[in-house]
C-alpha positions in Angstrom: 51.4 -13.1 55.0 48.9 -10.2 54.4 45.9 -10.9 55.0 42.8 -8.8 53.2 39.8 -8.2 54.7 36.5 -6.8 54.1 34.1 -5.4 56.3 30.4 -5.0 55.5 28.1 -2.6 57.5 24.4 -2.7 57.4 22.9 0.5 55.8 19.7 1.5 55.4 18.6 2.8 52.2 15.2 4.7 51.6 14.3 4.6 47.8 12.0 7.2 47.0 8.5 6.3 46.7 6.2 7.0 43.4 3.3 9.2 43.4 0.2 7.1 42.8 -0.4 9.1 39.6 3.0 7.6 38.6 2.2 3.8 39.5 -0.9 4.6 38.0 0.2 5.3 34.5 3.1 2.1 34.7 -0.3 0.1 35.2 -2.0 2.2 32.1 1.3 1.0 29.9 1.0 -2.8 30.9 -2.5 -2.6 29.4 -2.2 -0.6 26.2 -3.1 -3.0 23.7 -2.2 -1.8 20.1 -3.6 -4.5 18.1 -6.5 -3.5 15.7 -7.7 -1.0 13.2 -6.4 2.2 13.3 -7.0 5.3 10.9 -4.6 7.9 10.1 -3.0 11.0 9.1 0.2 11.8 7.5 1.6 15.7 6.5 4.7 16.5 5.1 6.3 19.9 4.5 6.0 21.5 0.7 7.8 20.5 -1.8 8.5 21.8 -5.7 6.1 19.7 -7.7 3.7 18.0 -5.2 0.9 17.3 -6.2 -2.4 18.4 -4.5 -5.2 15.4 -3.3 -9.0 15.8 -3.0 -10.3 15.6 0.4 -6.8 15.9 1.9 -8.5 15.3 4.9 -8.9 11.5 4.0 -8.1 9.0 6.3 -5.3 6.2 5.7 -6.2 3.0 7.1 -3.8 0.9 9.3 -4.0 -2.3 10.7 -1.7 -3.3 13.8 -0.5 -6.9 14.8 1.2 -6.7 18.5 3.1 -9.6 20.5 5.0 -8.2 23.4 7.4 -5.9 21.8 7.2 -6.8 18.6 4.8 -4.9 16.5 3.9 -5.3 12.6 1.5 -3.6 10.3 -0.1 -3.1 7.0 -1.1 0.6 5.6 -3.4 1.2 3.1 -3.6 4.3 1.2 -6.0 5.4 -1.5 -6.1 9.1 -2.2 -7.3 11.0 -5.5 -5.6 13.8 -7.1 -7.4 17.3 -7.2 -9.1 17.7 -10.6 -9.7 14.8 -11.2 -5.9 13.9 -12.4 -6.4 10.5 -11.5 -5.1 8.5 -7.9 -2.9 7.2 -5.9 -3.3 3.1 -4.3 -0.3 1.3 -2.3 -0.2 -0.8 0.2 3.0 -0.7 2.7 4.3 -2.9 5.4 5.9 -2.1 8.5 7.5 -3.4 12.1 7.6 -1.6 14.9 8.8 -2.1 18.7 6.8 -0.6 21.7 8.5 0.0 24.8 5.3 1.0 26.5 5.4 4.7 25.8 6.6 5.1 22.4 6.1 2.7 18.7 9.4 3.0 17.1 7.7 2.6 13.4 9.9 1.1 10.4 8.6 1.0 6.3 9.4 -2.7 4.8 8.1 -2.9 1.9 5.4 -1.3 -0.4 3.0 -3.4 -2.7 0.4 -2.7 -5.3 1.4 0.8 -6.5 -0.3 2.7 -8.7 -0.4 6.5 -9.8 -2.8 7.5 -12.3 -1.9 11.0 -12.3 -2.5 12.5 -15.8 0.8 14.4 -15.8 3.0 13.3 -12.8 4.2 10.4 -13.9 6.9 9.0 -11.4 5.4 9.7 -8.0 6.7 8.0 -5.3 5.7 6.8 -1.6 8.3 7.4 1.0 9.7 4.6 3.2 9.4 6.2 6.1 11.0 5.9 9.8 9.6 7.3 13.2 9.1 7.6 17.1 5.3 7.6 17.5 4.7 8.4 21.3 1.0 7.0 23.1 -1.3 9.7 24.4 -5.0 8.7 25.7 -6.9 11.6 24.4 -11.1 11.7 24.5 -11.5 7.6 25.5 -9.3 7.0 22.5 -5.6 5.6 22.1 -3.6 7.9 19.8 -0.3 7.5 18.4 1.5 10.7 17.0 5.3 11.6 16.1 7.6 13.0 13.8 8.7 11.3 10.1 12.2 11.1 7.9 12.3 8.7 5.1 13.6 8.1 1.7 11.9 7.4 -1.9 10.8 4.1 -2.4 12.3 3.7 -5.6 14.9 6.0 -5.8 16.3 6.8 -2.7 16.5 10.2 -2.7 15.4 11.8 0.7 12.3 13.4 1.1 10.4 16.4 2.9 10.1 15.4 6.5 6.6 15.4 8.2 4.1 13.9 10.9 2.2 10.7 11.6 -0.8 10.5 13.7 -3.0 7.5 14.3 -6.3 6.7 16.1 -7.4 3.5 16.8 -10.9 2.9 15.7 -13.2 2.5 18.8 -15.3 -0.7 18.8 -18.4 1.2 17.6 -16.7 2.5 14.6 -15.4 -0.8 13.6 -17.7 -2.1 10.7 -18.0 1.3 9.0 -14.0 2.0 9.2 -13.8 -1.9 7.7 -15.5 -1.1 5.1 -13.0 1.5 3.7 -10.5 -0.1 3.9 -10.9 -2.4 0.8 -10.8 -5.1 2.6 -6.7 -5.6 2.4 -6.1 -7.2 5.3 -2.8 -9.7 6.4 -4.8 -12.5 5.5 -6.0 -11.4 2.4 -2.5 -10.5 0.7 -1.7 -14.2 1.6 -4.7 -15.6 0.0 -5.0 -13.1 -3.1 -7.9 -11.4 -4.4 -11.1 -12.8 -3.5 -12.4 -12.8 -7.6 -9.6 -14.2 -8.8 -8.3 -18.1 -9.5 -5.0 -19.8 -10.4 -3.8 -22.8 -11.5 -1.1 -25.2 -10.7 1.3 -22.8 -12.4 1.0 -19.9 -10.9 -0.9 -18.5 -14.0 -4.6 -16.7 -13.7 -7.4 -18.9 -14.3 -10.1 -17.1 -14.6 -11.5 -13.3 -13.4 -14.7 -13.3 -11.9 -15.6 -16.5 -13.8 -14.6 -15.6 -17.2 -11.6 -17.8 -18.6 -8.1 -16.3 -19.0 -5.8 -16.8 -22.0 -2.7 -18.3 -21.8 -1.7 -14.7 -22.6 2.3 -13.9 -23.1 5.5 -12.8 -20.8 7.4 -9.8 -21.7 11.1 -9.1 -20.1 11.1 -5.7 -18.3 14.3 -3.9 -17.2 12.9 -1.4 -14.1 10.1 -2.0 -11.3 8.6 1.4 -12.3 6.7 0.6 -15.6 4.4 3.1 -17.5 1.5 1.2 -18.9 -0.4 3.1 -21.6 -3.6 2.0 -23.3 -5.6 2.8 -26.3 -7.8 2.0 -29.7 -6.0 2.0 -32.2 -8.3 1.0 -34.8 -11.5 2.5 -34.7 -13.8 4.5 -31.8 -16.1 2.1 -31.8 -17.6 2.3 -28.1 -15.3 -0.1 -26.5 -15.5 -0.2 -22.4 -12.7 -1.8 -20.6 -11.1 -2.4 -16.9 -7.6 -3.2 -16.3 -6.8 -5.2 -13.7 -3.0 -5.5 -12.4 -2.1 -8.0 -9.7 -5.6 -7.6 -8.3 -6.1 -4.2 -8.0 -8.5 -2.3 -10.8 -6.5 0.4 -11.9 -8.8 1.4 -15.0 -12.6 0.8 -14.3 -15.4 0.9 -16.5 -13.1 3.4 -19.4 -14.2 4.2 -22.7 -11.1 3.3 -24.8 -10.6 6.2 -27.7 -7.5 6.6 -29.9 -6.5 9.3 -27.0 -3.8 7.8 -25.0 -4.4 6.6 -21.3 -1.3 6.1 -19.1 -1.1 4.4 -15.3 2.4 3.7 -13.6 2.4 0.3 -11.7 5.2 -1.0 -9.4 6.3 -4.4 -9.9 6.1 -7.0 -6.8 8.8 -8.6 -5.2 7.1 -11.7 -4.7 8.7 -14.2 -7.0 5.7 -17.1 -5.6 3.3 -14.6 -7.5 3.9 -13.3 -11.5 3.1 -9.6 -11.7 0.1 -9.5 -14.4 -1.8 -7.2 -16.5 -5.5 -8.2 -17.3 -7.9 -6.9 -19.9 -12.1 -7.2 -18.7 -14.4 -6.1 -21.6 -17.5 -4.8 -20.4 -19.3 -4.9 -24.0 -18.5 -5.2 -27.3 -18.5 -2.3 -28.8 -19.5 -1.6 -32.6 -17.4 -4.4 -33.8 -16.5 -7.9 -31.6 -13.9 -8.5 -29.8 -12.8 -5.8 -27.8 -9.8 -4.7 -28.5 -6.8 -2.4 -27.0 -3.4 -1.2 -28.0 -0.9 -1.3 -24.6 2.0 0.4 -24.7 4.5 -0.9 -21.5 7.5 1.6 -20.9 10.2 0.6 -18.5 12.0 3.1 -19.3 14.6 2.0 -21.6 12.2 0.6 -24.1 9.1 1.0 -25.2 6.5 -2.6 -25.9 3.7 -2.6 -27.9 0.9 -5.5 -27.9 -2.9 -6.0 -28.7 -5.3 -7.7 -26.2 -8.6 -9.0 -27.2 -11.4 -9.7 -24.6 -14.7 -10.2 -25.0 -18.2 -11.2 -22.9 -17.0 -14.7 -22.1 -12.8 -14.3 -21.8 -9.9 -12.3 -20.9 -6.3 -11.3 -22.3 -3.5 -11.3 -19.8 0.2 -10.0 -20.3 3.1 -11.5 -17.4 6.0 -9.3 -16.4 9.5 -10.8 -15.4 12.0 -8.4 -14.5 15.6 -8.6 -16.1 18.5 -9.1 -13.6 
């Protein structure tokens, strides 16, 4: 019989030791906290047809929810185009996971998008995917890295570029809040502040003033070109639009010269995507009244809203499957 055996000798082994700078910064990692406000820059390389902003130097606004690991986030981004072309307002969620050095950052899903641009027409935002490494840099937390991503409605790939984030120091707080519209996680779940609903999931009322029952069109794309005009008289007629809470037409003189904004629709199925007419007067002759053209695309809708001081015209969007 064979019999195996195995011997074990004692060894000793001397694991090097860290530098105290070194257990220094594994202390600085365990107490990075990431959750808060933090404003931002992105670039991107040149590409044919981009547009050019006003005050490209313009902060985005971030907001960052931590737990361990797990990171998740809101981005809010309002820019203008140069020359005066109109604007650009999203709002995009994203997850992350910090490993103590580096945010590996992840687009989910954008809401509210509008482009105003006067000749661009089908802009889009890029869902975008990075390693954003930590830096401490002047008593502030920093997060900075390099960006690929992909159209958020079509796909295509876009020009690569850079992220970098600040958080906003404690002192800069209110006046940072401020900008940011107020669009916060809470918020979205809530829905704008001037706005009520009723037990079907139809608007109430805007800023006290009663909406009509209004009517639901059928749409075939998310992407819908929304263009409004008089098409009666010039009779003085100021209007906002409103569309799923978001003003994307304030205070404008409506004039038989067309006016077009592209809108996104929202995934949310809890919440109808909506288009609201606000008169601001009545112009020459009551009520106020405005042609809208919607354009999906693959067909073209035409309807007449009415609003005047007391109540507002609404149109619903369902998209086709």
């Amino acid at each position: 019989m064979l019999i195996c055996q195995t011997s074990f000798a004692q060894v000793e082994i001397n694991f090097p030791k860290k530098s105290e700078e070194e257990l220094q910064k594994e202390k600085q990692k365990e107490k990075v906290d990431l959750n808060g406000l933090w404003e931002g820059k992105i670039s991107q390389l040149t590409w044919k047809g981009q547009p050019a902003y006003k005050d490209i130097s313009g902060k985005l606004h971030v907001e960052i929810s931590q737990k361990g690991n797990k990171v998740e986030g809101l981005l809010v981004c309002r820019a203008k185009f140069a020359e005066n072309k109109g604007y650009l307002s999203y709002e995009k969620t994203f997850t992350g996971y910090w490993d103590g050095t580096v945010l590996k950052y992840e687009d989910v899903k954008v809401e509210n998008y509008i482009n105003t641009h006067k000749e661009l027409r089908h802009i889009e935002t890029c869902m975008k995917s990075a390693d954003l490494s930590f830096y401490e840099y002047n008593n502030s937390m920093h997060l900075e890295g390099e960006w690929a991503g992909k159209g958020h409605i079509s796909d295509v790939p876009c020009s690569p570029g850079k992220i970098h984030l600040k958080k906003v120091l404690e002192e800069e707080l209110e006046s940072e809040v401020a900008t940011t519209y107020n669009v916060t996680f809470a918020q979205k779940n809530k829905g704008p502040v001037d706005l009520k609903w009723d037990e079907n999931n139809k608007v109430k009322k805007i800023k006290n003033r009663k909406i009509k029952k209004g009517e639901t069109i059928k749409v075939k794309n998310k992407t819908l070109s929304i263009t409004v005009y008089d098409h009666q008289k010039d009779d003085g007629d100021i209007i906002s639009l409103n569309y799923n809470g978001n003003w994307i037409l304030e205070k404008y003189t409506i004039k038989n010269e067309q006016h077009k904004v592209d809108v996104f629709l929202d995934d949310d199925a809890a919440v109808p995507n909506y288009l609201i007419l606000y008169a601001h007067n009545l112009g020459e002759i009551s009520p106020n009244t405005v042609a809208v053209i919607v354009d999906d695309g693959m067909s073209r809708q035409q309807f007449i809203l009415n609003a005047d001081m007391n109540t507002s015209d609404v149109i619903y969007f369902k998209l086709e499957n």
